[in-house]
N, C-alpha and C positions, 0 to 999 in steps of 0.2 A: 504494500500500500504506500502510495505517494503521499510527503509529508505535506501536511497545507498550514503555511506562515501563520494564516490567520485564525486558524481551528488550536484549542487546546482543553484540557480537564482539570479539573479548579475540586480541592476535596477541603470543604470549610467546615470545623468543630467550632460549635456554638454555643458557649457557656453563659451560666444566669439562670432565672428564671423564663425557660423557654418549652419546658412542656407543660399540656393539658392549657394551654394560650392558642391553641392553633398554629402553631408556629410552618410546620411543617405544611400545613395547609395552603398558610400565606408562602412560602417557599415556590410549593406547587403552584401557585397559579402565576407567581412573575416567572418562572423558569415554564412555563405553557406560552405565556405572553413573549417573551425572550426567544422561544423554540430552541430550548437548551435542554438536553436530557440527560437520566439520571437517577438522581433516588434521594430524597428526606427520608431518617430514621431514628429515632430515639434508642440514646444508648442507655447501660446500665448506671451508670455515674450524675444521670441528670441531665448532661448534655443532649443537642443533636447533630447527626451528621448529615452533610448536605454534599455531595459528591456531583458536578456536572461537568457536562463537554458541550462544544458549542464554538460560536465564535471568541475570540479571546475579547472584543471588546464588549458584547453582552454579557460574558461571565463577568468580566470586571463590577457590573449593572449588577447583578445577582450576589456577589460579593460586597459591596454597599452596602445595598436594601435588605443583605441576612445583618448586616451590623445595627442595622434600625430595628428590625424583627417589628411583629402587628402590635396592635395599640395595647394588649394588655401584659404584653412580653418586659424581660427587662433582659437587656445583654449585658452582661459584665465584661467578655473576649471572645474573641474569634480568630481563630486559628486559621490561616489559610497555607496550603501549598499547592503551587501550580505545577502541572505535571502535564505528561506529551500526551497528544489527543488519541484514543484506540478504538472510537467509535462502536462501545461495546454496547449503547441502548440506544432502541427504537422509540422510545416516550419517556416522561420523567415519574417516579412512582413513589409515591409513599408507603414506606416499607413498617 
């Protein structure tokens, strides 16, 4: 597979008070809106993880708006690493 400059995968830990807020909800639907795919999933620690691929300028978008999280969310940090694009999902899913 040919590499594309502009395509990558973005894996961001979201810490705070970010479950049973929707969070993952609100994820799903700017990464629908973005057409970036993937997966939101609540880990055992509190956190959630939000793994996408897409263009690297809309992940960047989806990286922001996980540091905002919905309105009744609190983020304390966010963990980001970007990583090479492997176009392993067809839609973005809450796990």
């Amino acid at each position: 597979m040919q590499k594309s400059p502009d395509k990558a995968s973005v894996k961001i830990t979201v810490s705070g008070f970010v479950q049973g807020v929707g969070f993952r909800y609100y994820v799903a639907r700017i990464a629908s809106e973005l057409d970036i795919t993937g997966y939101a999933r609540n880990m055992w620690n509190g956190s959630v993880e939000i793994f996408g691929e897409g263009s690297r300028v809309l992940l960047e978008t989806l990286v922001e708006k996980s540091k905002e999280g919905p309105r009744h969310s609190h983020v304390e940090s966010c963990k980001v690493e970007w990583l090479e694009f492997e176009n392993k999902y067809d839609n973005f899913e809450i796990l």
